[in-house]
C-alpha positions as CSV (number, residue, x, y, z in Angstrom):
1,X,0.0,0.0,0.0
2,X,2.7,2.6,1.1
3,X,4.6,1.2,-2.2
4,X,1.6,2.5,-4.3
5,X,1.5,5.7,-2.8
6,X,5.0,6.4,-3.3
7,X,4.7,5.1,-7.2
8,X,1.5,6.8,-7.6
9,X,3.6,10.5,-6.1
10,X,6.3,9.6,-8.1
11,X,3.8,9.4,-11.2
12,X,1.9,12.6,-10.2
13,X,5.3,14.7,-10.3
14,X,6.5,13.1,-13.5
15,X,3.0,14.4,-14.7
16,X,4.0,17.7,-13.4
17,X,7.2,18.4,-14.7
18,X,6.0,17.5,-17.9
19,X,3.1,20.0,-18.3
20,X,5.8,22.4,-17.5
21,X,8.1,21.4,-20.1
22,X,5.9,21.4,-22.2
23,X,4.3,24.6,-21.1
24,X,7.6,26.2,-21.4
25,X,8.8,25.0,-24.4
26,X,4.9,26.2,-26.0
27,X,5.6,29.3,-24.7
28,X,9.3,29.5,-26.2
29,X,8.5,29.0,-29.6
30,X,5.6,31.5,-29.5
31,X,7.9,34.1,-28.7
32,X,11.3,33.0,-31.1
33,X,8.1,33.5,-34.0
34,X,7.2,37.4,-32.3
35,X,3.6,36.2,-31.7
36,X,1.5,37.9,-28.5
37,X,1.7,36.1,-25.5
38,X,-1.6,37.1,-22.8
39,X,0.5,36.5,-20.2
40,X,0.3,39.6,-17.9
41,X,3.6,38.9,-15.7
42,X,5.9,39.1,-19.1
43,X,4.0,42.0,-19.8
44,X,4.8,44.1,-16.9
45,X,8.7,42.9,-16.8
46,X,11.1,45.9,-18.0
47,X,12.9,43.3,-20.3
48,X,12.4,39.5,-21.3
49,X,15.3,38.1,-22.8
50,X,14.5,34.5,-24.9
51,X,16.9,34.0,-27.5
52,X,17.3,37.1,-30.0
53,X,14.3,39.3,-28.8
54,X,14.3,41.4,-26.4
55,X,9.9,42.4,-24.5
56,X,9.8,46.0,-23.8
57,X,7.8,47.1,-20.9
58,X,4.6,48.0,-21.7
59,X,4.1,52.1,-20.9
60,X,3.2,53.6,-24.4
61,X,0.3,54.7,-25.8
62,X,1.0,55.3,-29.4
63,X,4.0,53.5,-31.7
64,X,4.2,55.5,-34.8
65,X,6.6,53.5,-37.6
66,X,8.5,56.4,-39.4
67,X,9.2,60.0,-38.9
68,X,9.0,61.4,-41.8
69,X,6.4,64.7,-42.2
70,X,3.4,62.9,-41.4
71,X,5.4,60.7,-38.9
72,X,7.2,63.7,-37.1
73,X,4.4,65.9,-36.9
74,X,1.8,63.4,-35.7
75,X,4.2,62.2,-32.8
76,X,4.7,65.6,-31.5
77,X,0.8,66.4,-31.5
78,X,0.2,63.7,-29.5
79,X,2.8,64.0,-27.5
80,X,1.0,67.6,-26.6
81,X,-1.9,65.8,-25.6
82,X,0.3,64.2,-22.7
83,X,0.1,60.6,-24.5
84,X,3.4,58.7,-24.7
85,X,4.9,58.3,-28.0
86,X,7.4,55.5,-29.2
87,X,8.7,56.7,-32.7
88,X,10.6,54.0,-34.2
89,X,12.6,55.3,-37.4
90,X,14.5,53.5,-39.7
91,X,17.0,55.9,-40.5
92,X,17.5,59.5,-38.4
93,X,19.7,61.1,-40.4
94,X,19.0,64.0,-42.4
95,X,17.4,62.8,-45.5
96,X,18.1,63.9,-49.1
97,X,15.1,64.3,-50.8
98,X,13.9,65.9,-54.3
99,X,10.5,65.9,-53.6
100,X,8.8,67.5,-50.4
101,X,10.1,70.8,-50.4
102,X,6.9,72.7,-51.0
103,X,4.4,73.0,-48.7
104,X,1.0,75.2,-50.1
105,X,-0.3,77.8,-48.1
106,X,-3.0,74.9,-47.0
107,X,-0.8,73.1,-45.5
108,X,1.1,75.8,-43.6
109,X,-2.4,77.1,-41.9
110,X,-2.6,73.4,-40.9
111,X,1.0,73.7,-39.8
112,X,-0.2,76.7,-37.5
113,X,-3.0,74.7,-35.8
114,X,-0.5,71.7,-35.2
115,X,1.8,74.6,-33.6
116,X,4.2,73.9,-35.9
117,X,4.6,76.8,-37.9
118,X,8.0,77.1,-36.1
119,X,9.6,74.1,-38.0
120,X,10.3,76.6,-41.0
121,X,12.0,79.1,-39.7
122,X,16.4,78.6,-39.2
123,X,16.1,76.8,-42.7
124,X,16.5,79.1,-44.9
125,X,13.2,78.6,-46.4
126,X,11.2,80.8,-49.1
127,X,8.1,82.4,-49.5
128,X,5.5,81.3,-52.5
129,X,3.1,83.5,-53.4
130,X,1.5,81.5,-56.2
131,X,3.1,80.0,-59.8
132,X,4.1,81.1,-63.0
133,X,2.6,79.1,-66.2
134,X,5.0,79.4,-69.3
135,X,4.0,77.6,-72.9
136,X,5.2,78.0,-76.1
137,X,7.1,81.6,-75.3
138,X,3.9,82.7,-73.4
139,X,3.4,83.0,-69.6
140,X,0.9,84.1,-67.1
141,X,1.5,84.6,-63.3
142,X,-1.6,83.3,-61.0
143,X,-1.3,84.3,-57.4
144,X,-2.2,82.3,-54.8
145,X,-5.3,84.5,-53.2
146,X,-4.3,85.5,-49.5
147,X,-6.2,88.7,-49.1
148,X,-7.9,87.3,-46.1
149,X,-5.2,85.8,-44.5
150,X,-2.8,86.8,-42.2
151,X,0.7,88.6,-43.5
152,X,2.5,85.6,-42.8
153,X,0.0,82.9,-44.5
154,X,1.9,82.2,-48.2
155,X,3.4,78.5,-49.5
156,X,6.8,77.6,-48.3
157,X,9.9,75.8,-50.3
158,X,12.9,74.6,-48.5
159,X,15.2,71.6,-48.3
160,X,13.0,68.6,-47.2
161,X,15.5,67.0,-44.9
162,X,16.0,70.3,-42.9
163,X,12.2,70.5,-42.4
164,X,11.9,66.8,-41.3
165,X,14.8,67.5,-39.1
166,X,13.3,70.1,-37.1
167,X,10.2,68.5,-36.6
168,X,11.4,65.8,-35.6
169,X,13.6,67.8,-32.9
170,X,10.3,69.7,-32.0
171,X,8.7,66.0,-30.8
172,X,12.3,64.7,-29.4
173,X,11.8,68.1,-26.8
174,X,8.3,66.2,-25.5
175,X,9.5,64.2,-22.4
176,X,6.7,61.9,-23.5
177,X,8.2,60.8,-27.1
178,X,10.3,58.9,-27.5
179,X,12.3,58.9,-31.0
180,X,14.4,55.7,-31.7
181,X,16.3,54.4,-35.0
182,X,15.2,51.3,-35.9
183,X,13.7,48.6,-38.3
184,X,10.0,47.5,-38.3
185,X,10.0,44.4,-39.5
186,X,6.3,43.4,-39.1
187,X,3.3,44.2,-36.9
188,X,2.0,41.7,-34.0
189,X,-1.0,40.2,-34.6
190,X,-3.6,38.6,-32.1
191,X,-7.1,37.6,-33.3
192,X,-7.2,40.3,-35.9
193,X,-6.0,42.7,-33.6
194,X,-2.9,44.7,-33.7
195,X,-0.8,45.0,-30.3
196,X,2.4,46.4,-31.5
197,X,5.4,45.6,-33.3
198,X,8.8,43.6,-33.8
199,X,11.8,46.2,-34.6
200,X,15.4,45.8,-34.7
201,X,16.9,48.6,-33.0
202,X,20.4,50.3,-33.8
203,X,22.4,47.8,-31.9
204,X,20.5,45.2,-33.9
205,X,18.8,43.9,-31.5
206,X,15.4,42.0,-32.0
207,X,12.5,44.0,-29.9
208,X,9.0,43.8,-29.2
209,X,7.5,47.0,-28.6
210,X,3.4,46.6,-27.6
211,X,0.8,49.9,-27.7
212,X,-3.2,50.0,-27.5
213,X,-2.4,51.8,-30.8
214,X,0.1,51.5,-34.0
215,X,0.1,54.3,-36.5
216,X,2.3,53.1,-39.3
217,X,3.6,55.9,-41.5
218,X,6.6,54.4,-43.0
219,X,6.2,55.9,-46.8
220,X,5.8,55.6,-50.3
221,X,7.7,52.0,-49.6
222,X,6.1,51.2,-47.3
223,X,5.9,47.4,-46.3
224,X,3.0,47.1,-43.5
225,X,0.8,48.3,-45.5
226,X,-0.4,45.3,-47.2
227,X,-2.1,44.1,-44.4
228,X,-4.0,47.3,-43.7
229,X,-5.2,48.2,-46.9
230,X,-5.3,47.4,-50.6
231,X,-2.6,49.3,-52.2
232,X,-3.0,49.6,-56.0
233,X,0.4,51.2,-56.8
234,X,0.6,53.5,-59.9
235,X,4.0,54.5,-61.3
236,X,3.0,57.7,-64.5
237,X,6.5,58.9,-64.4
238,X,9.7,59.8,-63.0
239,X,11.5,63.0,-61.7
240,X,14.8,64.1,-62.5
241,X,16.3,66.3,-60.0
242,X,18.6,69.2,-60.3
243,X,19.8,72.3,-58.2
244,X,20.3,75.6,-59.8
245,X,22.8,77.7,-58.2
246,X,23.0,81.4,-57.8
247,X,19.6,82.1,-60.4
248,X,17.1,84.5,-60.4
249,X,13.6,83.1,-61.5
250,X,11.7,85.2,-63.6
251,X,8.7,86.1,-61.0
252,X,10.6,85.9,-57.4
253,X,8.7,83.9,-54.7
254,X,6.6,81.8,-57.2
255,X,6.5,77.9,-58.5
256,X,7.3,78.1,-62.1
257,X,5.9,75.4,-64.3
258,X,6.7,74.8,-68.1
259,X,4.4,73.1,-70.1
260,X,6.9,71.2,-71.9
261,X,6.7,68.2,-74.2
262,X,6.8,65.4,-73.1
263,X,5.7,66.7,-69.8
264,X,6.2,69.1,-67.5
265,X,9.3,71.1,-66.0
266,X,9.0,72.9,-62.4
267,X,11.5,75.3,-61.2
268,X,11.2,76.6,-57.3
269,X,13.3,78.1,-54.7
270,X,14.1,75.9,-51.7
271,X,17.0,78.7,-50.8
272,X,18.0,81.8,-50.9
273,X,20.6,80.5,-53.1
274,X,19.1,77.6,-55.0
275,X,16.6,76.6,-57.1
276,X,14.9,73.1,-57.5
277,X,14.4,72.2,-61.3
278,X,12.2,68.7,-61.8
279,X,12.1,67.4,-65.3
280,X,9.2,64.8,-65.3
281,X,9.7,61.8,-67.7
282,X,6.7,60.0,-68.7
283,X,7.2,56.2,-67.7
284,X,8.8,54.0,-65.0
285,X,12.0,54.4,-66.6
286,X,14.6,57.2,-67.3
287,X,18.1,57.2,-69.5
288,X,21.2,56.2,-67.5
289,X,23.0,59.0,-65.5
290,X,26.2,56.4,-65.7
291,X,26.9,56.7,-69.3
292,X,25.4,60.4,-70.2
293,X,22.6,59.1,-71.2
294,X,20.6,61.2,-68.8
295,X,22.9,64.3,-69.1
296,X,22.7,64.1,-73.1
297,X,18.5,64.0,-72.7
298,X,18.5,67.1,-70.3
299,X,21.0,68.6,-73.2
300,X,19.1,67.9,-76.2
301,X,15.4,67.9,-75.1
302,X,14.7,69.8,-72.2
303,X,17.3,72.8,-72.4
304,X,15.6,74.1,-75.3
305,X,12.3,74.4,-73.2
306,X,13.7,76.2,-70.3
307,X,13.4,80.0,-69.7
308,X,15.9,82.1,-70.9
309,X,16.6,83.3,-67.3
310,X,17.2,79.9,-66.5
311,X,19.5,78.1,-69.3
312,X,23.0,79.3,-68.4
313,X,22.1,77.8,-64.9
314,X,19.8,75.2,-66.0
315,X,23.4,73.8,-67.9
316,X,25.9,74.5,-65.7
317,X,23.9,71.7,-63.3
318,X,23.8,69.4,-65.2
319,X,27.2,69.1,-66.0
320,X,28.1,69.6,-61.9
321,X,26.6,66.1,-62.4
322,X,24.8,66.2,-59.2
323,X,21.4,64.7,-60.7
324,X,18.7,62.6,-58.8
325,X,16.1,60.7,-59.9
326,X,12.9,59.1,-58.6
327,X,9.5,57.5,-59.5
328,X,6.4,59.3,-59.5
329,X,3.6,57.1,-57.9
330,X,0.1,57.9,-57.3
331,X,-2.3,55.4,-54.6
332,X,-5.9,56.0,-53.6
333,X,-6.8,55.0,-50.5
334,X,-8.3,51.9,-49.9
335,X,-8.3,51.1,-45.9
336,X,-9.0,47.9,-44.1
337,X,-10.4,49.1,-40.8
338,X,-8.2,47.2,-38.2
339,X,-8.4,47.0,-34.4
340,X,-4.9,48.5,-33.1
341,X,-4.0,50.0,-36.2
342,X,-3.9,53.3,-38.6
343,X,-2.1,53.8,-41.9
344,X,-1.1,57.7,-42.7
345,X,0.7,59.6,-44.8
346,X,2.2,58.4,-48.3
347,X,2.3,54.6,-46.5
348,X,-2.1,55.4,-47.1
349,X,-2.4,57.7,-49.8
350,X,-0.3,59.1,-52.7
351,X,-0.9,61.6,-55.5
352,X,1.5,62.4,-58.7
353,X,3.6,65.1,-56.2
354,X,3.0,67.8,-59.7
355,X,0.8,70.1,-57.6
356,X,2.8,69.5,-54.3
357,X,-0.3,68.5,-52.1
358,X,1.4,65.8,-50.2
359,X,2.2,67.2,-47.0
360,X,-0.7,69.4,-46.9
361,X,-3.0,66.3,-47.3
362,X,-1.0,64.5,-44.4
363,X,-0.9,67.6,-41.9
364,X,-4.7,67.9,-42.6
365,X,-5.0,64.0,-42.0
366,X,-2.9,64.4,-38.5
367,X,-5.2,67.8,-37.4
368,X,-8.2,65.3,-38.5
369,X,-7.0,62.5,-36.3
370,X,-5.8,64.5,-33.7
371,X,-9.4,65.9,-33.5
372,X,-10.8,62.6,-32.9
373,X,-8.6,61.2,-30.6
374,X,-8.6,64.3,-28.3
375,X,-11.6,63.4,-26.4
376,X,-10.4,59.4,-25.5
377,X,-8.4,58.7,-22.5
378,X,-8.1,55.4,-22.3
379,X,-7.6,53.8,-26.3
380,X,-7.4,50.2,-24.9
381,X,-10.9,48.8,-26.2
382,X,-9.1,48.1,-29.9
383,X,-12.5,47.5,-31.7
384,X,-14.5,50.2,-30.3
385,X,-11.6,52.8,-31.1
386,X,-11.6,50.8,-34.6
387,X,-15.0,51.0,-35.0
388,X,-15.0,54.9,-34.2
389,X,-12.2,55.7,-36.5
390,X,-13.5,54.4,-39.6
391,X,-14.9,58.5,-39.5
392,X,-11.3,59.3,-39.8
393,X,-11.6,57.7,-43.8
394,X,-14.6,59.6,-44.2
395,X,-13.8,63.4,-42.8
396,X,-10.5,63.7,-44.6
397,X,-11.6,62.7,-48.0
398,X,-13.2,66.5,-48.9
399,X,-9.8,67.7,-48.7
400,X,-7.5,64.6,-50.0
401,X,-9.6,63.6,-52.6
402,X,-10.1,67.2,-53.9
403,X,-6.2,67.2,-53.7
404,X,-5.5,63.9,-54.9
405,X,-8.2,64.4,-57.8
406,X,-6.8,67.7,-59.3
407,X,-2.9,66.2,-59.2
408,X,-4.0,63.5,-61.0
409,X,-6.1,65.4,-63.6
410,X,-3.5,68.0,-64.0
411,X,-0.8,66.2,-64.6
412,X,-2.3,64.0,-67.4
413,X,-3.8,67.6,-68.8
414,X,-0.2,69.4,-69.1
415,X,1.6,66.4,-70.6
416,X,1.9,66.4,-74.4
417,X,-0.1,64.8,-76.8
418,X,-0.1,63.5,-80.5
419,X,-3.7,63.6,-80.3
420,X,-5.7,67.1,-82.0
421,X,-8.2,66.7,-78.5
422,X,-5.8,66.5,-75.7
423,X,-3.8,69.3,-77.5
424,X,-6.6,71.5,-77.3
425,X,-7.1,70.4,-73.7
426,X,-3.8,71.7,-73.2
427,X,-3.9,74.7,-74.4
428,X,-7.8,75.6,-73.1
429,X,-6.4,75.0,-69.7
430,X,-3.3,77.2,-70.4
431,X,-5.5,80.1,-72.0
432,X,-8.6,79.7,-68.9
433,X,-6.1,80.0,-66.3
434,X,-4.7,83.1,-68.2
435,X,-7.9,84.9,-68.4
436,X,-8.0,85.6,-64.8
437,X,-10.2,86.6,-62.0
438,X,-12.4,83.5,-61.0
439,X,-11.2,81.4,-63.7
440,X,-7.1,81.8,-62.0
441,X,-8.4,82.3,-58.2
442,X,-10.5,79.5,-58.1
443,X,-8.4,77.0,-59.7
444,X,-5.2,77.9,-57.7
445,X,-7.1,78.1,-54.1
446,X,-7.9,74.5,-55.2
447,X,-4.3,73.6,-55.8
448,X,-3.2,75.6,-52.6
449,X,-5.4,73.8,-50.4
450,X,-7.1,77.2,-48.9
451,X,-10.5,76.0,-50.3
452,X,-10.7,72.3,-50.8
453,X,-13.8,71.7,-52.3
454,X,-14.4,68.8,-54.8
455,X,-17.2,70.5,-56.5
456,X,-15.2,73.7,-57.0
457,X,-13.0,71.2,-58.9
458,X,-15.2,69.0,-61.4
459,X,-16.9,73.1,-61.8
460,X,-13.6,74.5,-63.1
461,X,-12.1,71.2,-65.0
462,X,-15.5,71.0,-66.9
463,X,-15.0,74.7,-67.6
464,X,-12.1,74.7,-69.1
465,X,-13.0,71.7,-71.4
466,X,-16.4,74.1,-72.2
467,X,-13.7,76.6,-72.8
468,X,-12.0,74.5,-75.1
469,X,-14.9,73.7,-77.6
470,X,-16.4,77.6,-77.3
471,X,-13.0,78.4,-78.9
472,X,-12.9,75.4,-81.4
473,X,-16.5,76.6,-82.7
474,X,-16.2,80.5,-83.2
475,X,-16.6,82.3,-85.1
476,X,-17.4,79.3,-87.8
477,X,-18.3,75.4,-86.3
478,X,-17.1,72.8,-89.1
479,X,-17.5,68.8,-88.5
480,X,-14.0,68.4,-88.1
481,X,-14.6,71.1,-85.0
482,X,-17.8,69.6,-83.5
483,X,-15.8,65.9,-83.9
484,X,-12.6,67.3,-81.9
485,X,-14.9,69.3,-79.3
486,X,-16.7,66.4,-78.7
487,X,-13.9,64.5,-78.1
488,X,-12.4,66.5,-76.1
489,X,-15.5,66.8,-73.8
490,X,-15.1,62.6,-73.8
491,X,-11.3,62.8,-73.1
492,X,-11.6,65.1,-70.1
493,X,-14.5,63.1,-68.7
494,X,-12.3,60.3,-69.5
495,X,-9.3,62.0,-67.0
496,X,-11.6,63.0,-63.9
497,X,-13.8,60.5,-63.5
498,X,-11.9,57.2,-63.1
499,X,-9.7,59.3,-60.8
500,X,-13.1,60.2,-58.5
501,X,-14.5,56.7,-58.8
502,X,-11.2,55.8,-57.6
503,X,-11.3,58.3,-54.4
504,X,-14.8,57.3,-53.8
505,X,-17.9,59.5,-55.3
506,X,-19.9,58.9,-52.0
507,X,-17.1,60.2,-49.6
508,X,-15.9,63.1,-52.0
509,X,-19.1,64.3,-52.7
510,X,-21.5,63.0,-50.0
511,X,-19.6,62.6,-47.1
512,X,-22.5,63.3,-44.3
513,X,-25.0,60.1,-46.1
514,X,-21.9,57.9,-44.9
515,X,-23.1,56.2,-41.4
516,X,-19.3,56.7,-40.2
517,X,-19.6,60.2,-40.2
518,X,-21.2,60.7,-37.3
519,X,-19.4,57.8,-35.1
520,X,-19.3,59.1,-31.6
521,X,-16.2,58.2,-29.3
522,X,-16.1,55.5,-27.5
523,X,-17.3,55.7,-23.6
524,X,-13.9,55.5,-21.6
C-alpha cells in the first residue's frame, strides 16, 4: 500500500514536470516567432530576454513606424496631448530628398493649428506667393489669393530634410516621445488585432514593442501596408532632379511650371541660393546618368524648353553632375479598418507630387486625427476605437480627394499629346487660367489647399473643357470642330472621373450620407 503511494507521487510529479516542459517549451516558440503572449507577468517585466528578442515594458500609448512629415508631426501632437509616444525610425539622419520641399499655403495654416509653424524658420526657407505658367514663349502669373489671410500665410519651399529635421527635434523636446532608430519588421497580430510591433533597433537587437495603438507611416515603400489596406500602386512617371545655383527666377517667390513636351518642368526656390528644377519623364523608366545618357537628354530635349533666365544655370547643373532621380507614384486610399492600427501619410495615400499636395493632405489628415482622438483617455478597447475611426476615412476625403483628384487630372492635362483633342485640352487650360479673376483664383485656391472643395474642382475642370470647344467653334463650327470638341469633352471626362471613382464618389461628394460620419467616441 505505502509502495503505491509512493509510485503513484512519483507518477503525479513526473506528470507535473511535464506539463511544464511542455508549457515552457509552447511558450518559447511562441515568442522566437514574435507572436502575443496574454500572459500579464511578461508584460509588466522591464525586459524578457528568450533567444534574440528582447519584451519591452509595456508604458506607451502610441507607436508610430517612421518620422518622416506625417510621422514627425503626428508624434509631436500627440505627445501635446500628454500621450506617450514611441517613434521608431529607420533611419535618423537628415534625408536627401527631391520631392517635399513645397508646402502650399494649406498646408502651412494646418501647420499653424499643429503649432508647428515654427519648424520653418532657421532653414533658410522661401516664400511662395503662387506659380508662374509658361507655354510656347507665353506665360501668365496666378497668385495664390491670401487677401484674407494673415501677413504671414503664403506656401513655403525649402530643403525637405531640414524641415523633417526640425520637426522631428520639436517632438524629441516632449518628455513623452520617444524617437528611436530602428527597423519594423512586421506588426504583431492577435485575433485580428494589432498589439504592437517587432523592430530591430540600432544595436541590432530583435525588440518587441506593444501599444493600445500602431500608426504606421513608414512611406511611399512602405511594407505594412499590405495588411492594412489594398494598395494599388501607380507609377505615370519619373522626376529628375537638379539644383540651380545662384539664379534668379523670372517672378521671385513663385513655383514656375513649363508646359513642356513630353511633360512638365517645375522650377522653385528651396533657398535663398538655390533653385529646385524637376524634369518629369513620362514612364517608370529614365536614361542612364552612368553613361550620359541622362545628361545628353536634359542637353538635347529639355534645355531648349527652359526660360531664358534659367538656361545658363539650368546647364551648368547638369554638367556639376549632381542629378537625382525618382519614380512618381500615385495610390488611392483603400483602408481595411483594423483593431490596433492606422495607416497615414504616403504609406495610405499618394498623388502624382506635380501640384505638391502631399504634405498638406497629411498635416490635414494628422489635425483630423488628432481631433478625434482628443476626447479618449483610455484607447485600450481596440475594436471600439476601430470602430469609431473608420470616421477618420470619411472626414478627410473633402480635402485629400479634392487634392489627390486635381494632381491626378492636372498632370495627365499638361503632358503632351499626338492627339488634335488633348492638345486642345492643353492649351484651353493654359489660356482659362490666363484669363483671370475667378477662372485663376479658383483654380489655384484648389491647388493651394485654402479651399478644398471637390465641387469647386469638377466646376472648373468642366469649364475649361467648355472653354476649349467655345474656342474650337467660333466664329465658324465645321465637323472636323464639332468631332474634336466632342472628343475633347469625352477625353476630359475620360481624365476625372476614373480618378473620382477611384477616391470614392460617396465620400468626396456626399460625405455626411456615410453612417461613419457621425461615429461618436467610445465611452472610456
Amino acid at each position: 500500500m505505502i509502495l503505491e503511494y509512493y509510485i503513484s507521487a512519483l507518477i503525479l510529479i513526473v506528470c507535473s514536470l511535464m506539463g511544464f516542459m511542455f508549457l515552457y517549451g509552447s511558450h518559447d516558440r511562441k515568442m522566437r516567432k514574435g507572436e502575443i503572449i496574454n500572459d500579464d507577468d511578461c508584460l509588466n517585466k522591464s525586459y524578457f530576454n528568450n533567444g534574440d528578442l528582447k519584451l519591452e515594458k509595456m508604458g506607451t500609448d502610441v507607436i508610430i513606424v517612421g518620422a518622416g512629415v506625417a510621422g514627425a508631426a503626428l508624434a509631436h501632437t500627440l505627445g501635446k496631448d500628454g500621450r506617450r509616444v514611441h517613434v521608431i525610425e529607420r533611419d535618423l539622419t537628415e534625408p536627401d530628398r527631391i520631392v517635399g520641399e513645397l508646402l502650399q499655403p494649406g498646408g502651412y495654416l494646418k501647420l499653424i493649428e499643429l503649432g508647428l509653424e515654427d519648424c520653418v524658420d532657421e532653414i533658410d526657407a522661401q516664400r511662395v506667393l503662387g506659380y508662374a505658367l509658361f507655354k510656347d514663349g507665353k506665360n501668365a502669373k496666378l497668385s495664390y489669393p491670401l487677401e484674407k489671410f494673415d501677413s504671414d500665410v503664403s506656401g513655403r519651399s525649402f530643403h525637405n530634410g531640414r524641415f523633417i529635421q526640425r520637426m522631428r527635434e520639436k517632438a524629441a523636446s516632449l518628455s513623452n516621445v520617444r524617437l528611436e532608430q530602428g527597423t519594423v519588421t512586421s506588426l504583431l497580430e492577435e485575433n485580428g488585432t494589432i498589439k504592437g510591433v517587432q523592430y530591430k533597433n540600432k544595436a541590432g537587437e530583435e525588440i518587441i514593442a506593444y501599444a493600445p495603438l500602431t500608426i504606421v507611416c513608414d512611406g511611399c515603400f512602405s511594407n505594412l501596408r499590405r495588411s492594412l489596406c489594398s494598395p494599388k500602386v501607380d507609377i505615370p512617371s519619373c522626376f529628375v532632379g537638379l539644383i540651380l545655383e545662384n539664379c534668379e527666377l523670372p517672378f521671385p517667390n513663385h513655383g514656375h511650371v513649363v508646359l513642356g513636351d513630353p511633360s512638365p518642368i517645375l522650377f522653385y526656390p528651396i533657398s535663398s541660393t538655390e533653385v529646385r528644377c524637376l524634369v518629369d519623364v513620362p514612364g517608370q523608366r529614365v536614361p542612364s546618368i552612368t553613361n550620359g545618357e541622362m545628361a545628353n537628354y536634359l542637353k538635347t530635349t529639355v534645355a531648349s524648353q527652359v526660360p531664358p533666365q534659367l538656361y545658363d544655370s539650368f546647364i551648368a547643373a547638369i554638367d556639376k553632375g549632381s542629378i537625382k532621380t525618382m519614380q512618381n507614384r500615385s495610390m488611392p486610399a483603400d483602408p481595411h479598418p483594423t483593431p490596433g492600427a492606422l495607416l497615414m501619410g504616403d504609406a495610405f495615400n499618394m498623388r502624382h507630387p506635380l501640384t505638391g499636395g502631399g504634405m498638406t493632405v497629411a498635416l490635414s489628415d494628422i489635425v483630423v486625427l488628432h481631433n478625434l482622438l482628443k476626447p479618449l483617455r483610455d484607447l485600450n478597447d481596440a475594436s471600439s476605437l476601430c470602430r469609431y475611426l473608420e470616421s477618420f476615412y470619411t472626414l478627410r476625403k473633402p480635402v485629400a480627394s479634392t487634392i489627390n483628384t486635381l494632381a491626378g487630372a492636372l498632370y495627365k492635362v499638361f503632358c503632351a499629346s499626338p492627339d488634335q483633342a488633348r492638345k486642345e485640352m492643353r492649351q484651353a487650360c493654359f489660356d482659362y487660367l490666363s484669363l483671370g479673376g475667378v477662372c485663376s483664383t479658383g483654380p489655384v485656391a484648389l491647388l493651394s489647399g485654402l479651399n478644398p472643395r471637390p465641387l469647386s474642382l469638377v466646376c472648373h475642370f468642366f469649364a475649361v473643357a467648355i472653354y476649349g470647344v467655345g474656342r474650337l467653334l467660333l466664329p465658324f463650327p465645321s465637323p472636323k470642330r464639332l468631332w474634336i470638341g466632342a472628343r475633347l469633352i469625352s477625353g476630359a471626362s475620360g481624365i476625372i472621373f476614373p480618378i473620382i471613382k477611384a477616391e470614392g464618389v460617396r465620400q468626396m461628394f456626399f460625405p455626411a450620407t456615410v453612417p461613419a460620419y457621425y461615429r461618436a467616441p467610445p465611452a472610456n
